[in-house]
Structure formats: structure tokens, C-alpha cells
PDB file as gemmi writes it, atoms N, CA and C in Angstrom:
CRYST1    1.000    1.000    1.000  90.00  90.00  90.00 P 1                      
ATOM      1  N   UNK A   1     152.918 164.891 -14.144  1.00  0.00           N  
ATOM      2  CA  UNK A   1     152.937 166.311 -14.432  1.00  0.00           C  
ATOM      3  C   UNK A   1     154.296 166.678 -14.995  1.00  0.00           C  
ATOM      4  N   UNK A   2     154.404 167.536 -15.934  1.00  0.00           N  
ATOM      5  CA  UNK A   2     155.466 168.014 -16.913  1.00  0.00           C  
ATOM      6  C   UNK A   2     155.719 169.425 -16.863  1.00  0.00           C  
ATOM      7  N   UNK A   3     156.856 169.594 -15.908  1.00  0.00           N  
ATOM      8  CA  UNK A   3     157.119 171.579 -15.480  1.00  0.00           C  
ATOM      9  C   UNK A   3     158.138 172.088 -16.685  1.00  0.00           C  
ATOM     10  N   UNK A   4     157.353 173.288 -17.403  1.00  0.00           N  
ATOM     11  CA  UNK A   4     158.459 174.259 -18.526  1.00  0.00           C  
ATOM     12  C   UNK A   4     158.859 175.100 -17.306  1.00  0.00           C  
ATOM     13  N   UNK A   5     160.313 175.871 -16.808  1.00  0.00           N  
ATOM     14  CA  UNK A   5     160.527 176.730 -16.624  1.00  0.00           C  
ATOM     15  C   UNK A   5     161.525 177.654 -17.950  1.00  0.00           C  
ATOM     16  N   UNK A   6     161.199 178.414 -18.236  1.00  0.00           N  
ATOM     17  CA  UNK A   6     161.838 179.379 -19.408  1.00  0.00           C  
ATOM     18  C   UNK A   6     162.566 180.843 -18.299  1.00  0.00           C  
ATOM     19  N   UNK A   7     163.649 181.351 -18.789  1.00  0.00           N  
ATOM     20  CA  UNK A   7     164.416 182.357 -17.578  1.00  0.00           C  
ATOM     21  C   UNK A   7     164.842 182.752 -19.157  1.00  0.00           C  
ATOM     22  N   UNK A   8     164.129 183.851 -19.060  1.00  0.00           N  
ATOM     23  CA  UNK A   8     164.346 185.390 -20.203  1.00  0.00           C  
ATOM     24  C   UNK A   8     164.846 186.537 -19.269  1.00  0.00           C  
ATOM     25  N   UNK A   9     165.675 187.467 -20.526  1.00  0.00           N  
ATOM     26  CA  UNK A   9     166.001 188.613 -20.030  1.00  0.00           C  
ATOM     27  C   UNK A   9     165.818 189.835 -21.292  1.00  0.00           C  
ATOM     28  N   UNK A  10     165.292 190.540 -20.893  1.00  0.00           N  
ATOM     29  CA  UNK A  10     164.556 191.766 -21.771  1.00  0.00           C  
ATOM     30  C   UNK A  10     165.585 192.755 -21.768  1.00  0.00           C  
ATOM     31  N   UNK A  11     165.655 193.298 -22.600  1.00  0.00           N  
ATOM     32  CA  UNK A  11     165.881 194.786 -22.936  1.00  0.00           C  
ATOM     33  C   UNK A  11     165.359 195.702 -21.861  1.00  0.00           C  
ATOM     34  N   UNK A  12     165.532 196.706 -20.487  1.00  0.00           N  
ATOM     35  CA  UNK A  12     165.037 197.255 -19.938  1.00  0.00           C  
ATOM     36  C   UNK A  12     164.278 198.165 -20.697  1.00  0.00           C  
ATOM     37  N   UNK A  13     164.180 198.809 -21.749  1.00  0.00           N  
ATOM     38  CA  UNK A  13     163.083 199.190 -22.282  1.00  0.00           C  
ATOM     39  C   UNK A  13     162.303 198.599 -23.161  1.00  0.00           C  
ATOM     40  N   UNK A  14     162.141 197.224 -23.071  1.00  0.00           N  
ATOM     41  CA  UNK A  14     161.202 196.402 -23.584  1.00  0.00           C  
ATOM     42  C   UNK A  14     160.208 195.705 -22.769  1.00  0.00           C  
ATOM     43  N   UNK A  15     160.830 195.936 -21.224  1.00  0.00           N  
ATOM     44  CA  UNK A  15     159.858 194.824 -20.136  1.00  0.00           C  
ATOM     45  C   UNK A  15     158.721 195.620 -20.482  1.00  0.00           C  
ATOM     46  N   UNK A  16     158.096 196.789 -20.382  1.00  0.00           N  
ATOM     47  CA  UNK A  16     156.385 197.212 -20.770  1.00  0.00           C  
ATOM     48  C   UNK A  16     156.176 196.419 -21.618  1.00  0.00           C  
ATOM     49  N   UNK A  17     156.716 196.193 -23.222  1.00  0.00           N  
ATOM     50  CA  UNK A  17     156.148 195.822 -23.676  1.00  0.00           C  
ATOM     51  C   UNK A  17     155.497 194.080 -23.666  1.00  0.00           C  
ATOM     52  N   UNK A  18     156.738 193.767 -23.122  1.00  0.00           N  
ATOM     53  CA  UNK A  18     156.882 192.203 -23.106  1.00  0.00           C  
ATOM     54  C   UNK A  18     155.143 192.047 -22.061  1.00  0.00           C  
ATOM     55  N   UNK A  19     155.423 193.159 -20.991  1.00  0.00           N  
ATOM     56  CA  UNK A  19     154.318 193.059 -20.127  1.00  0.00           C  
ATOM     57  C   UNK A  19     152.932 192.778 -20.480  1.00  0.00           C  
ATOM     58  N   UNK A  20     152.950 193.706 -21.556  1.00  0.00           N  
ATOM     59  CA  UNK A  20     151.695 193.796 -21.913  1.00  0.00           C  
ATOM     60  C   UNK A  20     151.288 193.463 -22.877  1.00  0.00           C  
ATOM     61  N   UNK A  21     151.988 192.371 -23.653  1.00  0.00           N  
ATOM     62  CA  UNK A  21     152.058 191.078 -24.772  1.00  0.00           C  
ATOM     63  C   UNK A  21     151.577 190.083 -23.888  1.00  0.00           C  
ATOM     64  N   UNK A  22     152.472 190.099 -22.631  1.00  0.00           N  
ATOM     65  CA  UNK A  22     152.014 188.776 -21.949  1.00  0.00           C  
ATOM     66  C   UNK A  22     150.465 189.034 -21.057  1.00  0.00           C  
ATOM     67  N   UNK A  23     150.521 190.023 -21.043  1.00  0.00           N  
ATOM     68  CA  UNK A  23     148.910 190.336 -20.235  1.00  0.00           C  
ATOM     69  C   UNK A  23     148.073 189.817 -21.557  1.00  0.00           C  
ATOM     70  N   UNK A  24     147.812 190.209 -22.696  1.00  0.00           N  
ATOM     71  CA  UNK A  24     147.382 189.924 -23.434  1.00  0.00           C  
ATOM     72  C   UNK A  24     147.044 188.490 -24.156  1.00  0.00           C  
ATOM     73  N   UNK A  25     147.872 187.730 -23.632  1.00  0.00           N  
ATOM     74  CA  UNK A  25     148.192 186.014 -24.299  1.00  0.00           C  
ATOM     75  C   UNK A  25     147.681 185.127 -23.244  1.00  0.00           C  
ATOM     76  N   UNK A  26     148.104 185.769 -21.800  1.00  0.00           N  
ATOM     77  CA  UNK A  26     148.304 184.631 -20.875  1.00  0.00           C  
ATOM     78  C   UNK A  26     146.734 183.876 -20.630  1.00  0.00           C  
ATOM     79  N   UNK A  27     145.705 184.293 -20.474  1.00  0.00           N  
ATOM     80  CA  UNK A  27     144.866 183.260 -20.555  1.00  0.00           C  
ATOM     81  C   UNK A  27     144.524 182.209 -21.937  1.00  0.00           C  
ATOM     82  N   UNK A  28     144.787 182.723 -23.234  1.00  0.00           N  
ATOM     83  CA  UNK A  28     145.125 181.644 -24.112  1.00  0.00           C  
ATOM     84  C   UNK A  28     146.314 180.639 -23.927  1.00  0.00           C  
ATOM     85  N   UNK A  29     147.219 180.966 -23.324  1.00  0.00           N  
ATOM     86  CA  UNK A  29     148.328 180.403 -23.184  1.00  0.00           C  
ATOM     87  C   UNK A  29     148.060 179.258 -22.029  1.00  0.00           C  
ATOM     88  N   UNK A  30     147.074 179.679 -21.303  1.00  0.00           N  
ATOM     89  CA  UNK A  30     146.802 178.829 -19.809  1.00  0.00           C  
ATOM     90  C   UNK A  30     145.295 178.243 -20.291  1.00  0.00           C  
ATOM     91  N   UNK A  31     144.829 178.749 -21.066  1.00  0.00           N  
ATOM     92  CA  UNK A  31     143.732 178.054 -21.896  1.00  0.00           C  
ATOM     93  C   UNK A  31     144.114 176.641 -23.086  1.00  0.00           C  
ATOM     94  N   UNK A  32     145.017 176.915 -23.131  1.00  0.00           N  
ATOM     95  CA  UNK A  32     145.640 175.850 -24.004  1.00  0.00           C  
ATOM     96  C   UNK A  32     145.676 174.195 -23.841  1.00  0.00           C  
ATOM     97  N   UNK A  33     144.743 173.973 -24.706  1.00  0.00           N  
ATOM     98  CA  UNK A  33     144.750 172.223 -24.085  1.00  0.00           C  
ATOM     99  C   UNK A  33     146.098 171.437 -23.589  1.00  0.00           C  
ATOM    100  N   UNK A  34     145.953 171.427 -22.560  1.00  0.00           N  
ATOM    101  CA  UNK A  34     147.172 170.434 -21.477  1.00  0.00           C  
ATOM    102  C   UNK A  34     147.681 171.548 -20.557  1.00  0.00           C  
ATOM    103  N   UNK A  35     147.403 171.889 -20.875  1.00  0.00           N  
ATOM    104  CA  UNK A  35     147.961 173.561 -20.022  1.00  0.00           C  
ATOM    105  C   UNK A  35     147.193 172.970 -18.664  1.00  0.00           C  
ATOM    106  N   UNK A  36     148.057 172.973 -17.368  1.00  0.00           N  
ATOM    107  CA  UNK A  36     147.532 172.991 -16.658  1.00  0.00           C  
ATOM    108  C   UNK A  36     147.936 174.188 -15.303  1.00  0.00           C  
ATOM    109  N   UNK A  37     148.677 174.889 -15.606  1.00  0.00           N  
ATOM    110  CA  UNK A  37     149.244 176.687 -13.984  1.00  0.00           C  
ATOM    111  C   UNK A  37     150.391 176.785 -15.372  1.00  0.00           C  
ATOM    112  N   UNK A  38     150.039 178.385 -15.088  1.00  0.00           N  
ATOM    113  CA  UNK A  38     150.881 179.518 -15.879  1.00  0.00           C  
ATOM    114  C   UNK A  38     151.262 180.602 -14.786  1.00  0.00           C  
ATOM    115  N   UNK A  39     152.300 180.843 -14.587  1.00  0.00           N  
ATOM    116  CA  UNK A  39     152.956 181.431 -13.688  1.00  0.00           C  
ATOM    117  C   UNK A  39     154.155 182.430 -14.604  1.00  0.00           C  
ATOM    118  N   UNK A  40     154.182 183.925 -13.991  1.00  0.00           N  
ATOM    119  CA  UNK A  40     155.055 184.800 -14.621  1.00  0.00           C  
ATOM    120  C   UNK A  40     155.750 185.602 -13.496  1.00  0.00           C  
ATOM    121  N   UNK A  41     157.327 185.429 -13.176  1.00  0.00           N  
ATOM    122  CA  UNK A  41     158.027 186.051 -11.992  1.00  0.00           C  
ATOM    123  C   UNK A  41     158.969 186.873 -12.672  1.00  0.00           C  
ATOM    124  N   UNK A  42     159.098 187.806 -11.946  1.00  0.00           N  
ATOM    125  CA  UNK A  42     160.292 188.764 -11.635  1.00  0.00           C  
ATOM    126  C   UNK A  42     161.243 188.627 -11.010  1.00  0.00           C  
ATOM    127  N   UNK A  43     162.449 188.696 -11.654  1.00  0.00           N  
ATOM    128  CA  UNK A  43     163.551 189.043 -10.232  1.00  0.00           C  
ATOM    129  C   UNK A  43     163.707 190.098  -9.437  1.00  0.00           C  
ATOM    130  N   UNK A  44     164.059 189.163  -8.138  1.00  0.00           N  
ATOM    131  CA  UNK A  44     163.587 190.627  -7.473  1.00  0.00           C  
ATOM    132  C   UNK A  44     164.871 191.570  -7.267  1.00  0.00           C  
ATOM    133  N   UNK A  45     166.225 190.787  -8.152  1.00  0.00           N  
ATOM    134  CA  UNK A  45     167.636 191.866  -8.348  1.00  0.00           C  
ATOM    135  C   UNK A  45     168.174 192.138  -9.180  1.00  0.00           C  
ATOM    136  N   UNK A  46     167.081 191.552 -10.333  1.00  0.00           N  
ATOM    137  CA  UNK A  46     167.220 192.444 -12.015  1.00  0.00           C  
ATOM    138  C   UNK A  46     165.895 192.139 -12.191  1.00  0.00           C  
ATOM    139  N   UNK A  47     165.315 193.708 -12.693  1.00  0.00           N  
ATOM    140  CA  UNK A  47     163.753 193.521 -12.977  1.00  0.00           C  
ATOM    141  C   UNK A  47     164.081 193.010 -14.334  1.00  0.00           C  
ATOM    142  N   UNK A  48     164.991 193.282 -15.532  1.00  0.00           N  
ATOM    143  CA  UNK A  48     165.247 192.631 -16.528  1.00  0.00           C  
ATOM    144  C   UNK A  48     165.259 190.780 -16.705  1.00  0.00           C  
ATOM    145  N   UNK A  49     165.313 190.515 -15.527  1.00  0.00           N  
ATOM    146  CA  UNK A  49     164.895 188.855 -15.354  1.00  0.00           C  
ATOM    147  C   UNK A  49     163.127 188.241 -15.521  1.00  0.00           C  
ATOM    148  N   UNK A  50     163.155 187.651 -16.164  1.00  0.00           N  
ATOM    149  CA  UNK A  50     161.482 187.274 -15.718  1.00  0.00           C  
ATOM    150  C   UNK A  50     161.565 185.261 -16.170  1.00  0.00           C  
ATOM    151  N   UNK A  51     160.970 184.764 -15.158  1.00  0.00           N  
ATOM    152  CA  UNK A  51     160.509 183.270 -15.332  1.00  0.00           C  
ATOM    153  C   UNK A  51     159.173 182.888 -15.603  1.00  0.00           C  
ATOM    154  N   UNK A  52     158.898 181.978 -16.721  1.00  0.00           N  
ATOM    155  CA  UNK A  52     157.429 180.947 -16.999  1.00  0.00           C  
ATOM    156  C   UNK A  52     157.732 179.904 -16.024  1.00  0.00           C  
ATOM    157  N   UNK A  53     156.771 179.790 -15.410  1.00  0.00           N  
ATOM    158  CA  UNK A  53     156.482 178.599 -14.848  1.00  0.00           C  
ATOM    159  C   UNK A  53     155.146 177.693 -15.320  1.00  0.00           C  
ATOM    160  N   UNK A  54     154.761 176.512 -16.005  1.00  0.00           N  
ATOM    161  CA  UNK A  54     154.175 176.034 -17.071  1.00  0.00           C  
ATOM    162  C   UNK A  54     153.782 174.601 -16.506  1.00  0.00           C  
ATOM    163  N   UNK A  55     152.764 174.291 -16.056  1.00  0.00           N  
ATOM    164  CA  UNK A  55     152.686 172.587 -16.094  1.00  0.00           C  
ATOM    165  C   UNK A  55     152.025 172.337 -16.956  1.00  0.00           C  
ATOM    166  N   UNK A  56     152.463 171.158 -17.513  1.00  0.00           N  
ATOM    167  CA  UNK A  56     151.446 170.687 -19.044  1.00  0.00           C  
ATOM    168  C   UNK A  56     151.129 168.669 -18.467  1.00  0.00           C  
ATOM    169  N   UNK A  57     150.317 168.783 -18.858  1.00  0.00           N  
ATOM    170  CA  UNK A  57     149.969 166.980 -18.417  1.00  0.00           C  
ATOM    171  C   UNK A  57     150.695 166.130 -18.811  1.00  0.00           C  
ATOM    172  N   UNK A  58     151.454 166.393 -20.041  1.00  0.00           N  
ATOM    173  CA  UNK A  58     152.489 165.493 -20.241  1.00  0.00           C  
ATOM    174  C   UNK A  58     153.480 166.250 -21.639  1.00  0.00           C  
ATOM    175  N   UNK A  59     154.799 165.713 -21.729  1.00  0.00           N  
ATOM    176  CA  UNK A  59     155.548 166.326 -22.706  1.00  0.00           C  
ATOM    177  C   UNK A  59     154.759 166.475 -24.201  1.00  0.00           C  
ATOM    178  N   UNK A  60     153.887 165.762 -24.308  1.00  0.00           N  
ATOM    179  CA  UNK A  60     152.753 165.747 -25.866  1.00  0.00           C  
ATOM    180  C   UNK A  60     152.171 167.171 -25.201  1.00  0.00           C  
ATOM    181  N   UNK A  61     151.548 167.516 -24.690  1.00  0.00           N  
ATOM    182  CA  UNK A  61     150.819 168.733 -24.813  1.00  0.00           C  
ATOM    183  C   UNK A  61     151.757 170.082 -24.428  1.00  0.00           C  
ATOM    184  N   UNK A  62     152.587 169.525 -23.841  1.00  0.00           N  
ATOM    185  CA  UNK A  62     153.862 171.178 -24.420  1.00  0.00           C  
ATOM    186  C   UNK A  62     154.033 171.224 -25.329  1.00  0.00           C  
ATOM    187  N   UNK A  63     154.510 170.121 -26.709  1.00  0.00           N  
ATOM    188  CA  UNK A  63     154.940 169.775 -28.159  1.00  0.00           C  
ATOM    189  C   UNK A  63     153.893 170.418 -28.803  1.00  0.00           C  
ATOM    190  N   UNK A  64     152.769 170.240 -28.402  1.00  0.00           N  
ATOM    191  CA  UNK A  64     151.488 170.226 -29.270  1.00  0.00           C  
ATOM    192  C   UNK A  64     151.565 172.166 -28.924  1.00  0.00           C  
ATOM    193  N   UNK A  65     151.576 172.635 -28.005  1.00  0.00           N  
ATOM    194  CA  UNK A  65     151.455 173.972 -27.770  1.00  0.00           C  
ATOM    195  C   UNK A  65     152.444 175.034 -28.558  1.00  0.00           C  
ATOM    196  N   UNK A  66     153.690 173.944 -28.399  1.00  0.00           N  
ATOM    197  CA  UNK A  66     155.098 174.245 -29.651  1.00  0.00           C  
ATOM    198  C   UNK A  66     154.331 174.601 -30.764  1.00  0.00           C  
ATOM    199  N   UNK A  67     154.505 173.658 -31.156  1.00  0.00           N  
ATOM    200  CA  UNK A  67     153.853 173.341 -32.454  1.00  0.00           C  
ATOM    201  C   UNK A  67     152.397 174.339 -32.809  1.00  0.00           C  
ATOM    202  N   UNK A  68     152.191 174.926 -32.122  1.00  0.00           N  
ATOM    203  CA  UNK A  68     150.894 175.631 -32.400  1.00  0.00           C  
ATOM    204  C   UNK A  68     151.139 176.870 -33.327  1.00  0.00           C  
ATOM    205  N   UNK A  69     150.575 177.725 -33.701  1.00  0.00           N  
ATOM    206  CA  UNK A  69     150.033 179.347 -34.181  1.00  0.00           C  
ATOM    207  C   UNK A  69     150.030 179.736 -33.014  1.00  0.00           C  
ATOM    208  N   UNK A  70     149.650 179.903 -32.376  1.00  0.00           N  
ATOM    209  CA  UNK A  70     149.944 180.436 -30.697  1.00  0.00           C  
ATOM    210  C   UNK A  70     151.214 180.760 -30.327  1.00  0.00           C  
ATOM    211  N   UNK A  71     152.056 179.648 -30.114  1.00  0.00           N  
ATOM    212  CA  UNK A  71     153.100 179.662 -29.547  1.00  0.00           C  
ATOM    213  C   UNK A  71     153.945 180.517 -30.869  1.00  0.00           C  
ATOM    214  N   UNK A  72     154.019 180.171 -31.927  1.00  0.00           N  
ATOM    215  CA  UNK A  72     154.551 181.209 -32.835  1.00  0.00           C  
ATOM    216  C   UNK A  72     154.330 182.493 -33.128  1.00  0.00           C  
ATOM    217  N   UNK A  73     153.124 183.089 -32.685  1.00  0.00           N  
ATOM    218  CA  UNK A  73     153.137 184.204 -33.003  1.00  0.00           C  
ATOM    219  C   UNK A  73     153.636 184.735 -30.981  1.00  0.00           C  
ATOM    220  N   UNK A  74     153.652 184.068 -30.049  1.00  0.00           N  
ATOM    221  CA  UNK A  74     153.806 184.805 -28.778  1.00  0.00           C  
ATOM    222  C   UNK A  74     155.450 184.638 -28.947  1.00  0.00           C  
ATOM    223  N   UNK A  75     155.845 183.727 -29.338  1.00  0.00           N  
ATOM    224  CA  UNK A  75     157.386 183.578 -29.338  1.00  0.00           C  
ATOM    225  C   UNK A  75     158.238 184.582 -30.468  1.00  0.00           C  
ATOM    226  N   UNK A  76     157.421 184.651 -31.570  1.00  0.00           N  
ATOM    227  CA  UNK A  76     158.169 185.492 -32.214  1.00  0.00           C  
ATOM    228  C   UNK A  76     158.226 186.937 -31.812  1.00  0.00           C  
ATOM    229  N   UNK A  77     157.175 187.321 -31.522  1.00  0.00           N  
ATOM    230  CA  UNK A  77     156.918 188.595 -30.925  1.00  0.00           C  
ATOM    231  C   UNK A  77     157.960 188.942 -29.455  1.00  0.00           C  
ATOM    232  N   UNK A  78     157.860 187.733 -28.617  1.00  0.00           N  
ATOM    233  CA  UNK A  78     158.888 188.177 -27.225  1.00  0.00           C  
ATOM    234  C   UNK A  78     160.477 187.571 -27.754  1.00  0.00           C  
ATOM    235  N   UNK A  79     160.565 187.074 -28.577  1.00  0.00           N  
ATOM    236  CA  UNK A  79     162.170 186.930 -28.709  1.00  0.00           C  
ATOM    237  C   UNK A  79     162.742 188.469 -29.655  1.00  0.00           C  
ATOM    238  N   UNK A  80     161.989 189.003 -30.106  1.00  0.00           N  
ATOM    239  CA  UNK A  80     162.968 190.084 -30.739  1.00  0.00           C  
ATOM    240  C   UNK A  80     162.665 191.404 -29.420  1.00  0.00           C  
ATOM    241  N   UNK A  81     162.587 191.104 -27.785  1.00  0.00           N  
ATOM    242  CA  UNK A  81     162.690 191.401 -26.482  1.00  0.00           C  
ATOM    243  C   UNK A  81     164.249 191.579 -26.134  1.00  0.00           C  
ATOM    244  N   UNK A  82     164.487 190.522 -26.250  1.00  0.00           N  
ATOM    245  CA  UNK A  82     165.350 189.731 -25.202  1.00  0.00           C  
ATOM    246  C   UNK A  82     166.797 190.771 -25.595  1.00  0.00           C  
ATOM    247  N   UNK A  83     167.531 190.607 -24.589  1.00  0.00           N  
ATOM    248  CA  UNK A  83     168.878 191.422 -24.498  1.00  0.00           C  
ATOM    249  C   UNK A  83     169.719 190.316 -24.225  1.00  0.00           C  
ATOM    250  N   UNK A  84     169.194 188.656 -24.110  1.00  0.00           N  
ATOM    251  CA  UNK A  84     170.596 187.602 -23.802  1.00  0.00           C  
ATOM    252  C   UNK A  84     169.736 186.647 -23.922  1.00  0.00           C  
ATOM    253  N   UNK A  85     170.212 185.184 -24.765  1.00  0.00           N  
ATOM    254  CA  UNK A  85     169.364 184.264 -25.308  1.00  0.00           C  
ATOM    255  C   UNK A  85     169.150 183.857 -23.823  1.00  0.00           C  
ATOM    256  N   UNK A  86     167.242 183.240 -23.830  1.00  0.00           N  
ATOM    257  CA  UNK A  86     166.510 182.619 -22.799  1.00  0.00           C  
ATOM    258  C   UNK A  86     167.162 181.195 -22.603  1.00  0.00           C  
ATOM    259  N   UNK A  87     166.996 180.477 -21.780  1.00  0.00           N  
ATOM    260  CA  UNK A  87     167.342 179.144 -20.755  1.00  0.00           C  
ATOM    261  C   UNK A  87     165.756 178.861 -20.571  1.00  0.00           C  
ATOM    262  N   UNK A  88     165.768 177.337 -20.717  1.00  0.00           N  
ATOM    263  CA  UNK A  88     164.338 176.667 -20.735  1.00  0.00           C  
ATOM    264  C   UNK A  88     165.051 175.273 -19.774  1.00  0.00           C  
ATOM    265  N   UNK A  89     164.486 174.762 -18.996  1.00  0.00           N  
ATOM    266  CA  UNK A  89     164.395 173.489 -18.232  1.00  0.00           C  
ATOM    267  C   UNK A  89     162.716 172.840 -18.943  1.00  0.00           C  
ATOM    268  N   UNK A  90     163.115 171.366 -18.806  1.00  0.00           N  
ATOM    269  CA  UNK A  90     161.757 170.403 -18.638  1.00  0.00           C  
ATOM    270  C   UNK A  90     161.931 169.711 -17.429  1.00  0.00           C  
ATOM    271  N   UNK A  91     161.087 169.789 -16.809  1.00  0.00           N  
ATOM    272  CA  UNK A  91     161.337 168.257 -15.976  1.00  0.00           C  
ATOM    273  C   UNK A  91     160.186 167.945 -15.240  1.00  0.00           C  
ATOM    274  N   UNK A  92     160.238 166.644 -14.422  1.00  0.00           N  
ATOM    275  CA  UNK A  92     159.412 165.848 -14.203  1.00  0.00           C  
ATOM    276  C   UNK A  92     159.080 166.576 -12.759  1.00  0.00           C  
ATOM    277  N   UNK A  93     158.064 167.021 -12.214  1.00  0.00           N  
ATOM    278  CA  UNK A  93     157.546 167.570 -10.439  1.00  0.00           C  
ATOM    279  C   UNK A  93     157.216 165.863  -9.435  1.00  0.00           C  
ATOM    280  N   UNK A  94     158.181 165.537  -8.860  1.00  0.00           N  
ATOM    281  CA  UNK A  94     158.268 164.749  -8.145  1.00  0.00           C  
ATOM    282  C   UNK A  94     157.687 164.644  -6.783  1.00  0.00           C  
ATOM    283  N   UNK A  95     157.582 166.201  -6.011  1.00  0.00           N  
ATOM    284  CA  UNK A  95     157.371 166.161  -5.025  1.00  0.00           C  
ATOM    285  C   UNK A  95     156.724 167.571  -4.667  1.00  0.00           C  
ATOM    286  N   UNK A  96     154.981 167.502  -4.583  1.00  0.00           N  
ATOM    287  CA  UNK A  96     154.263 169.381  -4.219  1.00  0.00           C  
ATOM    288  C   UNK A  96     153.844 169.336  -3.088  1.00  0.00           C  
ATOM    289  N   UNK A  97     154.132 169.771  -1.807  1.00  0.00           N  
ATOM    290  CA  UNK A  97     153.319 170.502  -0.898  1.00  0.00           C  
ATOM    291  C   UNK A  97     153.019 171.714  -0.287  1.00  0.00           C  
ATOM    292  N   UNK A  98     151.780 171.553  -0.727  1.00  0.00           N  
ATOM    293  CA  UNK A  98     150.785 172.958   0.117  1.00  0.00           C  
ATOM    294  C   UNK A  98     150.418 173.051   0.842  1.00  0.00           C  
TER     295      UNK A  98                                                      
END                                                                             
């Protein structure tokens, strides 16, 4: 398993919109072949914070999601959001219990 975390920060008068871009995408986005949990958090001591949390089956089907019309039109649309360039991690989930 292959975890995206992405840590954006919005414009406080852009989180509606970002909101409701991402209400709008997120089951294509979690529909997305390799896509396997789409997760969207808040901070809870700047609402201007928000995290993706993303498992993809392997680094090919994040690339492939890159690489999509999808991901370009959701990325172009939430980066002219942001009030401070986003931070992205990849990495490998070593260890889940529920």
C-alpha cells in the first residue's frame, strides 16, 4: 500500500470554495482506478489547514491519477486557493491497526 498525504493552506476566504470543489470531485477522485481511502481533515488550530489522506495500490496508480484530466483540472482549480505552497509526503504504510 502507497499513502499520499498533501498539507494545503487556503486563503480563509477560499476554504467554501475549496469545500465545495472537493465535495464535488471526491468520489471521482476515490473512484479512480488504484484509488483505494480518500480522506479530507481540518486543523483543528487553523481551519485554513486541510490534509489528503490517499492510499493508492502502488506508486503506478498515483502517477497514473497525476497524469490524468482529473487530477489537472482538480489541481488547477485548488492551487489558485492556496495562501502558502502545499507539502506532499509518499510513503510506504508499514504498520495498520483497527
Amino acid at each position: 500500500m502507497f499513502v499520499r498525504i498533501v498539507k494545503m493552506r487556503f486563503h480563509e476566504d477560499k476554504i467554501e470554495a475549496f469545500l465545495t470543489n472537493f465535495e464535488a470531485v471526491k468520489q471521482h477522485i476515490r473512484n479512480f482506478e488504484g484509488n483505494q481511502f480518500l480522506e479530507l481533515y481540518q486543523d483543528k488550530n487553523d481551519q485554513c489547514i486541510f490534509f489528503t489522506y490517499s492510499y493508492w495500490e502502488n506508486e503506478q496508480a498515483l502517477e497514473n491519477y497525476r497524469n490524468s484530466i482529473l487530477f489537472n483540472e482538480v489541481w488547477s482549480y485548488t492551487k489558485t486557493l492556496f495562501s502558502d505552497k502545499p507539502e506532499a509526503w509518499s510513503l510506504d504504510r508499514l504498520v495498520s491497526l483497527v
